[in-house]
mmCIF file of the N, C-alpha and C atoms, coordinates in Angstrom:
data_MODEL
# 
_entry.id   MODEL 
# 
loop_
_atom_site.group_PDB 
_atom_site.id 
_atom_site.type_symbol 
_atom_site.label_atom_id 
_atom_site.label_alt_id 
_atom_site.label_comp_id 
_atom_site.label_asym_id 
_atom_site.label_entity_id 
_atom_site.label_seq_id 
_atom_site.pdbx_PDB_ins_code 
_atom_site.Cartn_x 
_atom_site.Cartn_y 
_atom_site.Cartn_z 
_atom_site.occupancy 
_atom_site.B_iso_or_equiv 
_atom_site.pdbx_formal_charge 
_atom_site.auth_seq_id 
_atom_site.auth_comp_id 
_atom_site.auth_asym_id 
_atom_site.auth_atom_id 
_atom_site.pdbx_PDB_model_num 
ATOM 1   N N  . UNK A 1 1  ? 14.481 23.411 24.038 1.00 0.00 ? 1  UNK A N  1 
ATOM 2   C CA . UNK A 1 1  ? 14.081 23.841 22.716 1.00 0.00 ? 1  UNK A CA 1 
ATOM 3   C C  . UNK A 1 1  ? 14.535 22.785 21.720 1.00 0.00 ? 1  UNK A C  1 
ATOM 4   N N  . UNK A 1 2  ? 13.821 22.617 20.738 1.00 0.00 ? 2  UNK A N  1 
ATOM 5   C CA . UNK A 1 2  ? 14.016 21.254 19.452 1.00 0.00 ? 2  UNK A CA 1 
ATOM 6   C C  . UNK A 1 2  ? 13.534 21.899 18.242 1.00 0.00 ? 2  UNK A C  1 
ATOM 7   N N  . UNK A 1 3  ? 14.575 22.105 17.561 1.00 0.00 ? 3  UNK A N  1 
ATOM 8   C CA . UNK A 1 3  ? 14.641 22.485 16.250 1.00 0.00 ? 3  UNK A CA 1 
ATOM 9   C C  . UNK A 1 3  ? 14.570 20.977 14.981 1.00 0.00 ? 3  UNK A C  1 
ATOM 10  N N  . UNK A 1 4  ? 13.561 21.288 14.242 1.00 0.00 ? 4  UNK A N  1 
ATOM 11  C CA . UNK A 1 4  ? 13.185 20.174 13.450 1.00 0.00 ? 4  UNK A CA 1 
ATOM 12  C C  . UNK A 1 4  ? 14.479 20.654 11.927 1.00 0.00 ? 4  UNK A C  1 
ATOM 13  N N  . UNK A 1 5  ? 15.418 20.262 11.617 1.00 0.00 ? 5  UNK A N  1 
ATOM 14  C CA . UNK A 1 5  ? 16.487 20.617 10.434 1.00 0.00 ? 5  UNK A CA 1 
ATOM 15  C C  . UNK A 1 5  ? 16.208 19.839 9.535  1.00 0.00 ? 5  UNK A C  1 
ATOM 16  N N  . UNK A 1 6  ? 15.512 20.324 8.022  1.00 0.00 ? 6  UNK A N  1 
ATOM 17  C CA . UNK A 1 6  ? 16.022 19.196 7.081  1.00 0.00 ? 6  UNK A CA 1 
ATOM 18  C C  . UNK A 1 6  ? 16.297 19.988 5.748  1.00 0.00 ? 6  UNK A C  1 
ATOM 19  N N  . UNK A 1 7  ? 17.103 19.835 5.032  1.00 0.00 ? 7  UNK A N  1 
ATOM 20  C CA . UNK A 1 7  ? 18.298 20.612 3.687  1.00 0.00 ? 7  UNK A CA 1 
ATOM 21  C C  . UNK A 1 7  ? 18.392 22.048 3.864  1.00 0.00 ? 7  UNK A C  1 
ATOM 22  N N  . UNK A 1 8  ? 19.160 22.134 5.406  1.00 0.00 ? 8  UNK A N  1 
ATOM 23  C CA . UNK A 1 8  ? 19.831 22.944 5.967  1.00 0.00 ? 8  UNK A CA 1 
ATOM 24  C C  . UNK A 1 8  ? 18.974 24.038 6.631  1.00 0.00 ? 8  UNK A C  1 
ATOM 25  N N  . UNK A 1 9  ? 17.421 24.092 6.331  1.00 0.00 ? 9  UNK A N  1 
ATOM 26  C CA . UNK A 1 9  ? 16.561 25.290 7.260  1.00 0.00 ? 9  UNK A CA 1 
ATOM 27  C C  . UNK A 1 9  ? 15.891 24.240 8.190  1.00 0.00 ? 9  UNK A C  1 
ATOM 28  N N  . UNK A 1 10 ? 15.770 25.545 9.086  1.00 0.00 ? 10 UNK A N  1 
ATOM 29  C CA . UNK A 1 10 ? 14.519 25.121 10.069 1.00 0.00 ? 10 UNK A CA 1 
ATOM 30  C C  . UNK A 1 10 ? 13.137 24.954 9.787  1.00 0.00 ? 10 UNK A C  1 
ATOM 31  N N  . UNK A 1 11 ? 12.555 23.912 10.348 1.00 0.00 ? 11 UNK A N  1 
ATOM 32  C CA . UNK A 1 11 ? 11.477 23.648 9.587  1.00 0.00 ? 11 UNK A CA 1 
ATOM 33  C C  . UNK A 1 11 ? 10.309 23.765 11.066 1.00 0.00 ? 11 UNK A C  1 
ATOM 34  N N  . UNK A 1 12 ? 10.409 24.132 11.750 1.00 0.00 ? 12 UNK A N  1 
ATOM 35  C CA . UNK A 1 12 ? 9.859  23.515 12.969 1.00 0.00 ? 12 UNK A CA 1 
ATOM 36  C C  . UNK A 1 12 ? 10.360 23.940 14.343 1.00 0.00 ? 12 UNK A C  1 
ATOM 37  N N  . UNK A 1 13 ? 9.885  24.688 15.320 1.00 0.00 ? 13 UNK A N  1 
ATOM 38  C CA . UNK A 1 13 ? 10.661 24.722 16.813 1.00 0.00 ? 13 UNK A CA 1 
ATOM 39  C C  . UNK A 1 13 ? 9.833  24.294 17.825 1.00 0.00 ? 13 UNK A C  1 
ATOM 40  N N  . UNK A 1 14 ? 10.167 23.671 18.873 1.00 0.00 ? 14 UNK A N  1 
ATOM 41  C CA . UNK A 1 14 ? 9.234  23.665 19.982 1.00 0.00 ? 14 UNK A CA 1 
ATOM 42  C C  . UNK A 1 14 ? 9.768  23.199 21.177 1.00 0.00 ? 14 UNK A C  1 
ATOM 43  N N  . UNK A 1 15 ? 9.065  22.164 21.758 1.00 0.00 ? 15 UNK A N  1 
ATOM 44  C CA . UNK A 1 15 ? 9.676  21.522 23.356 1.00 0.00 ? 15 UNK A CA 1 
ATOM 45  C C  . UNK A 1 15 ? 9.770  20.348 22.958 1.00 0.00 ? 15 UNK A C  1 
ATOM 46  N N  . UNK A 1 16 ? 9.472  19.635 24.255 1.00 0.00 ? 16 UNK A N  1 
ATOM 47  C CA . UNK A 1 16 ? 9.443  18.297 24.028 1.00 0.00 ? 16 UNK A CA 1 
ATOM 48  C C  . UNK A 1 16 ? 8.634  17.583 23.604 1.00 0.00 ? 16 UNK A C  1 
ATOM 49  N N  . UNK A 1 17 ? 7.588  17.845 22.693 1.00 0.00 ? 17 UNK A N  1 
ATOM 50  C CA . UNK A 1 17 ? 6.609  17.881 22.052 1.00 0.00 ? 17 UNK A CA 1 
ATOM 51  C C  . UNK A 1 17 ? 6.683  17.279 20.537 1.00 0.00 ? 17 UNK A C  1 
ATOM 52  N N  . UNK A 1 18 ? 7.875  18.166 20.222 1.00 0.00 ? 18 UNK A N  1 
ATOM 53  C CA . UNK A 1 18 ? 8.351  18.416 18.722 1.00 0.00 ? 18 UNK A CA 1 
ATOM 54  C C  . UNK A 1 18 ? 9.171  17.193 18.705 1.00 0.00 ? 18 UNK A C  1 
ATOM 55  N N  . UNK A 1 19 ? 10.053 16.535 19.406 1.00 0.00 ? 19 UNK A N  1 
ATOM 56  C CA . UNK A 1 19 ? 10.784 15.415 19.825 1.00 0.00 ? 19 UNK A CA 1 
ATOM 57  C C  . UNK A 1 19 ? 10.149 14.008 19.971 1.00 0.00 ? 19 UNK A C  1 
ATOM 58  N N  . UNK A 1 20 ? 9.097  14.188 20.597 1.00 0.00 ? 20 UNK A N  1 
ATOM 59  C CA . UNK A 1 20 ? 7.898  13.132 20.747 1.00 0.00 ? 20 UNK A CA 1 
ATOM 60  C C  . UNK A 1 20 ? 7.370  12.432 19.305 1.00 0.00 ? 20 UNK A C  1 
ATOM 61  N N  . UNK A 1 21 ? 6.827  13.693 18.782 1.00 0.00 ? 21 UNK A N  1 
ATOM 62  C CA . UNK A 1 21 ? 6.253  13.421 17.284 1.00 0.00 ? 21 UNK A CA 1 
ATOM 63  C C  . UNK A 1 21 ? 7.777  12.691 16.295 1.00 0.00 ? 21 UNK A C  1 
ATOM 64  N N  . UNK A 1 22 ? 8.513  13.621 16.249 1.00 0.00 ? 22 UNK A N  1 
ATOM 65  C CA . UNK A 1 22 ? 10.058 13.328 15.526 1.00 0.00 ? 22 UNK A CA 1 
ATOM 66  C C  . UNK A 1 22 ? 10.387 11.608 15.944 1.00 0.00 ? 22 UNK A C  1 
ATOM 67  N N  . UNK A 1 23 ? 10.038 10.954 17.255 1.00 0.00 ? 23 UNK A N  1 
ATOM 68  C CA . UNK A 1 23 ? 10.368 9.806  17.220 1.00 0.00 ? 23 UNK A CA 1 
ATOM 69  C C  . UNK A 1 23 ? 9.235  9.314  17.084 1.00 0.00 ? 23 UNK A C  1 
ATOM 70  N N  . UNK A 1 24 ? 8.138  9.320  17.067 1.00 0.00 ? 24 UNK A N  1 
ATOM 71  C CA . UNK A 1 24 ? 6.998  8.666  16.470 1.00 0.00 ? 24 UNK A CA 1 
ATOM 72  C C  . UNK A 1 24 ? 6.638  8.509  14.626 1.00 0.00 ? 24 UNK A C  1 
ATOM 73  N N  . UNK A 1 25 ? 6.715  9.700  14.096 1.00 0.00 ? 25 UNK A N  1 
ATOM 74  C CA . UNK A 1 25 ? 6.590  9.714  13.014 1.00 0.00 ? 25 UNK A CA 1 
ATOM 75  C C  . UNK A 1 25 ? 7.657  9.454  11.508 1.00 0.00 ? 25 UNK A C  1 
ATOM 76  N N  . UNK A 1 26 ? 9.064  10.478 12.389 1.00 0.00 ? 26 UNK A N  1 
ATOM 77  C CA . UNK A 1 26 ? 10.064 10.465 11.720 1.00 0.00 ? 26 UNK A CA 1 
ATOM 78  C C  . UNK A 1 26 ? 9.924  11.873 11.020 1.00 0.00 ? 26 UNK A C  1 
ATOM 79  N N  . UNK A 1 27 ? 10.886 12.041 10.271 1.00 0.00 ? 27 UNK A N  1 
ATOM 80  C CA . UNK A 1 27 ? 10.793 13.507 9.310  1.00 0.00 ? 27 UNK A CA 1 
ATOM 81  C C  . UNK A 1 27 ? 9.489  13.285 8.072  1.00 0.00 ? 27 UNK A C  1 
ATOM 82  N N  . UNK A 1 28 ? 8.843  12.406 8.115  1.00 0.00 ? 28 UNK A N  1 
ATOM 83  C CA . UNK A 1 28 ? 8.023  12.135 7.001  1.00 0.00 ? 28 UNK A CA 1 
ATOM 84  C C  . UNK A 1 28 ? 6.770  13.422 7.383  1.00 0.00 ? 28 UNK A C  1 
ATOM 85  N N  . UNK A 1 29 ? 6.672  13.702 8.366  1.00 0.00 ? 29 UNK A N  1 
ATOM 86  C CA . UNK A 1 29 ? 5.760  14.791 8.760  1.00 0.00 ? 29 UNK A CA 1 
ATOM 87  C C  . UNK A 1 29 ? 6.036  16.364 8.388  1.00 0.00 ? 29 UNK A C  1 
ATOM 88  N N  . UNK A 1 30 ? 7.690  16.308 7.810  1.00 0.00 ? 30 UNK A N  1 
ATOM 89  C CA . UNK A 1 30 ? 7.843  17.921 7.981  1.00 0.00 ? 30 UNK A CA 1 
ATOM 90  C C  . UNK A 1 30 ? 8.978  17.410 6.416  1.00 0.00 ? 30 UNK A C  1 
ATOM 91  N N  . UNK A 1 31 ? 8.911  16.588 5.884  1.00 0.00 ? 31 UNK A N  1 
ATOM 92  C CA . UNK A 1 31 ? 9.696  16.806 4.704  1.00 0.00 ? 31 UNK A CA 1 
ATOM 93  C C  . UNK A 1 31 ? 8.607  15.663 3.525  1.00 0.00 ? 31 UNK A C  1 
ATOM 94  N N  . UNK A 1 32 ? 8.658  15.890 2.388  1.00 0.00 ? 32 UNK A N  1 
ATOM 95  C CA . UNK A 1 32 ? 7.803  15.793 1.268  1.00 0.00 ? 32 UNK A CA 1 
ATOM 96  C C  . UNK A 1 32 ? 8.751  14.340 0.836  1.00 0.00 ? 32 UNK A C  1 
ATOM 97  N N  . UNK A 1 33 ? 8.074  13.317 -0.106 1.00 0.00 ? 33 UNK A N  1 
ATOM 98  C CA . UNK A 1 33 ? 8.517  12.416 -0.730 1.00 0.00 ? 33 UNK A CA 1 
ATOM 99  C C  . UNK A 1 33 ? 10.183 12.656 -1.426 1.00 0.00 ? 33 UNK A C  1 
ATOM 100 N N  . UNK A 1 34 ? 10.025 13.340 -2.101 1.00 0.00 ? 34 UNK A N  1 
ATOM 101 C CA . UNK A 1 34 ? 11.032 13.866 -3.054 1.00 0.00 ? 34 UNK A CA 1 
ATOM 102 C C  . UNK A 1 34 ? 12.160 14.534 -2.378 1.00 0.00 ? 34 UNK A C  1 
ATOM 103 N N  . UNK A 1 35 ? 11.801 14.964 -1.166 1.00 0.00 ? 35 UNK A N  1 
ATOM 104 C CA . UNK A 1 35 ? 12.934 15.953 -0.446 1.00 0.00 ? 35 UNK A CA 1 
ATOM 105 C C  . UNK A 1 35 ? 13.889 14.467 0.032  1.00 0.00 ? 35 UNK A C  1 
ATOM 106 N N  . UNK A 1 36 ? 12.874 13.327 0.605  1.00 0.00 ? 36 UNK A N  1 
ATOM 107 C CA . UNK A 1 36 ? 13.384 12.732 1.060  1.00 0.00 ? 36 UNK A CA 1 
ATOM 108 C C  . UNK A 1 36 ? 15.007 11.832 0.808  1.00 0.00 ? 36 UNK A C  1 
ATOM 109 N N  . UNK A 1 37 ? 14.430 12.106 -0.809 1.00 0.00 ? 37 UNK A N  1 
ATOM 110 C CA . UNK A 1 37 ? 15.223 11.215 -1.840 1.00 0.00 ? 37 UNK A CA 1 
ATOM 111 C C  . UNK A 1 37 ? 16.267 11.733 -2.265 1.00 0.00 ? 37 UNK A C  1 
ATOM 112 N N  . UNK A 1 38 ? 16.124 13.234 -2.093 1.00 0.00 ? 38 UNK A N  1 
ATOM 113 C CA . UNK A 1 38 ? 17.215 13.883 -2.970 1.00 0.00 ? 38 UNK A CA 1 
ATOM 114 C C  . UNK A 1 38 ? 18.833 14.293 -1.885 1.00 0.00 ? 38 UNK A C  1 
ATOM 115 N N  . UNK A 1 39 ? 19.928 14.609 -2.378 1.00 0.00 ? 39 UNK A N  1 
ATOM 116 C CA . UNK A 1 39 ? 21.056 14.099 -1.111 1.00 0.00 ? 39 UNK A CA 1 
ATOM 117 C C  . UNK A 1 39 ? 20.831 15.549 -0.948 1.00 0.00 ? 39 UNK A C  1 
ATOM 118 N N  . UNK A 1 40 ? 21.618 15.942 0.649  1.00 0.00 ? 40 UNK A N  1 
ATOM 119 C CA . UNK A 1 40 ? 21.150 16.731 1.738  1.00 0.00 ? 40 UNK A CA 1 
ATOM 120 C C  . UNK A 1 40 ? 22.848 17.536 1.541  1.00 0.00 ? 40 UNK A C  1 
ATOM 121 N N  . UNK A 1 41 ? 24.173 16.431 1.273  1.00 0.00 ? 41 UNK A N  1 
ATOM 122 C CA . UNK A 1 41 ? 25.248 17.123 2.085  1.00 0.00 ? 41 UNK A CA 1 
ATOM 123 C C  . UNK A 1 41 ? 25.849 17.181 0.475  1.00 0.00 ? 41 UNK A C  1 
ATOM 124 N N  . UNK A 1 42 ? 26.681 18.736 -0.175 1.00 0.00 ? 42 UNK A N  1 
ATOM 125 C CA . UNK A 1 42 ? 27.600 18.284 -1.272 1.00 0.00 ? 42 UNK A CA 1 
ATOM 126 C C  . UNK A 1 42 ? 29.171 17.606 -0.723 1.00 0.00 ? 42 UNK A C  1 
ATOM 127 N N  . UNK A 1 43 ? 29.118 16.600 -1.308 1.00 0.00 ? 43 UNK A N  1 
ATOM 128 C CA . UNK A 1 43 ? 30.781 16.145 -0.957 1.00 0.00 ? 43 UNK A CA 1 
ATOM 129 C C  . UNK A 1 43 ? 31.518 17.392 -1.212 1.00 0.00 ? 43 UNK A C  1 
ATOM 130 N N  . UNK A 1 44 ? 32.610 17.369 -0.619 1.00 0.00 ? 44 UNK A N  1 
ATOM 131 C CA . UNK A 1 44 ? 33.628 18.294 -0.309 1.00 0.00 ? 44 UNK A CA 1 
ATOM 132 C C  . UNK A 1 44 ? 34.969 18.245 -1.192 1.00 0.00 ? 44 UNK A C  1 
ATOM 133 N N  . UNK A 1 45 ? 35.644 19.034 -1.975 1.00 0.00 ? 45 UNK A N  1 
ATOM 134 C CA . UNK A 1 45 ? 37.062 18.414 -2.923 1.00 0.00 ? 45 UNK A CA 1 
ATOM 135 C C  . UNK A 1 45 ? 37.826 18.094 -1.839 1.00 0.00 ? 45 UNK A C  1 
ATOM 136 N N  . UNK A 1 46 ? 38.525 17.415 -2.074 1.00 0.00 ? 46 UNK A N  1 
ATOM 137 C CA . UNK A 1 46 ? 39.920 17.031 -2.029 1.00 0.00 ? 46 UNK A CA 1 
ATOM 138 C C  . UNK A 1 46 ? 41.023 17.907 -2.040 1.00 0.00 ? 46 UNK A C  1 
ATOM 139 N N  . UNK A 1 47 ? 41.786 18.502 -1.099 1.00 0.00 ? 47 UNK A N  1 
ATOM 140 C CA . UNK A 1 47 ? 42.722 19.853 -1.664 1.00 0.00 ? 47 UNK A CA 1 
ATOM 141 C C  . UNK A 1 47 ? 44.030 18.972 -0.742 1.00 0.00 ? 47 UNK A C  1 
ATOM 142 N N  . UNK A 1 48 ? 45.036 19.389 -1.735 1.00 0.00 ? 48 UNK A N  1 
ATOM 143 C CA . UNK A 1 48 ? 46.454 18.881 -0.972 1.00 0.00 ? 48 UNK A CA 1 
ATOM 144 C C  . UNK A 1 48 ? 46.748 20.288 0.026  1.00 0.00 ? 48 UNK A C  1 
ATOM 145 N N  . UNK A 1 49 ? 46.821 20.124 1.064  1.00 0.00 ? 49 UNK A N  1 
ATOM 146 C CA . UNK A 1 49 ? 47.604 21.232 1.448  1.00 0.00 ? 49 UNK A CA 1 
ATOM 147 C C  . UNK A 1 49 ? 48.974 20.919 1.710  1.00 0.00 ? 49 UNK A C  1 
ATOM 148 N N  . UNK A 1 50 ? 49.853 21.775 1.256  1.00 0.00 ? 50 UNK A N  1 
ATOM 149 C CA . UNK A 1 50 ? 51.445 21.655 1.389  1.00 0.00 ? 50 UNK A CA 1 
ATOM 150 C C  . UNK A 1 50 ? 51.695 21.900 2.577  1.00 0.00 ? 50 UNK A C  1 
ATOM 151 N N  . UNK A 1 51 ? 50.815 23.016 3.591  1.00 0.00 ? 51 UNK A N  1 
ATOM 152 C CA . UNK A 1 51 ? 51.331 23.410 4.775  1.00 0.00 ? 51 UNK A CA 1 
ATOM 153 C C  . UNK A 1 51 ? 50.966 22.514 6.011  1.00 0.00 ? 51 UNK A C  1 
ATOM 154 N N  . UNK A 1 52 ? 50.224 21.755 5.559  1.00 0.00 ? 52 UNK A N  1 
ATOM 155 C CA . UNK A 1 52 ? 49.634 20.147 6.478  1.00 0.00 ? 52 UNK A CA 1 
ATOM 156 C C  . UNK A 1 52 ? 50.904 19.440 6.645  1.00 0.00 ? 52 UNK A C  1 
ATOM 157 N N  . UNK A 1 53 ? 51.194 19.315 7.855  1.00 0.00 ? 53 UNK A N  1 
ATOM 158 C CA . UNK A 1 53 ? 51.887 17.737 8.715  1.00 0.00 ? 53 UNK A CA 1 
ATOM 159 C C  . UNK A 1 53 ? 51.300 17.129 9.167  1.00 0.00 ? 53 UNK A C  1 
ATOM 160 N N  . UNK A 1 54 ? 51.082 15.893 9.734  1.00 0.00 ? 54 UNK A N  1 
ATOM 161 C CA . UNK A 1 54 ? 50.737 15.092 10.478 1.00 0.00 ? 54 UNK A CA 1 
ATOM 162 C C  . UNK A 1 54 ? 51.416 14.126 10.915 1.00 0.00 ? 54 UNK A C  1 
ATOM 163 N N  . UNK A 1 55 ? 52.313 13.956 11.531 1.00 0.00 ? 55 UNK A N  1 
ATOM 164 C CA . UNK A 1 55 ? 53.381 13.000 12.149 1.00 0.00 ? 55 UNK A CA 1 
ATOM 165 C C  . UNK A 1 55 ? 53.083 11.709 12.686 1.00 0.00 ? 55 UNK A C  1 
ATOM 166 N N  . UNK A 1 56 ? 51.477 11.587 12.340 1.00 0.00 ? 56 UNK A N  1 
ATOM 167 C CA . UNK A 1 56 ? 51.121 10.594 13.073 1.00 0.00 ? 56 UNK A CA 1 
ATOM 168 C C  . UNK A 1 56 ? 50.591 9.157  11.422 1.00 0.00 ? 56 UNK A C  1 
ATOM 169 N N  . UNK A 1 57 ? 50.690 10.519 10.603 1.00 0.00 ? 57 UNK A N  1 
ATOM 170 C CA . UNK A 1 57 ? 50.497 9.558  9.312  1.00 0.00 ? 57 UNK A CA 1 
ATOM 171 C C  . UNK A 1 57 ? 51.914 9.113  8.758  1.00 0.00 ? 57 UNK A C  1 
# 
């Protein structure tokens, strides 16, 4: 099974089919100009945790 993912839904399921096209075409087949452009992941803060060790830092 091959799930096609782009800004976090499924867009797409199939076999090896769906995989075929995905390396032939790229996501340009299942995502729009603009989707392409716009960012996918929000950066994450920064949090101190006090209860963090790491002995190796």
């Amino acid at each position: 099974m091959v799930h096609i993912f782009a800004n976090g839904q499924i867009l797409e399921s199939g076999g090896p089919e769906i995989a075929t096209r995905l390396e032939e075409t790229g996501y340009s087949a299942w995502v729009e100009e603009e989707q392409r452009a716009a960012p996918t992941i929000a950066a994450r803060p920064v949090v101190d945790d006090p209860f963090f060790s790491d002995g190796l830092l």
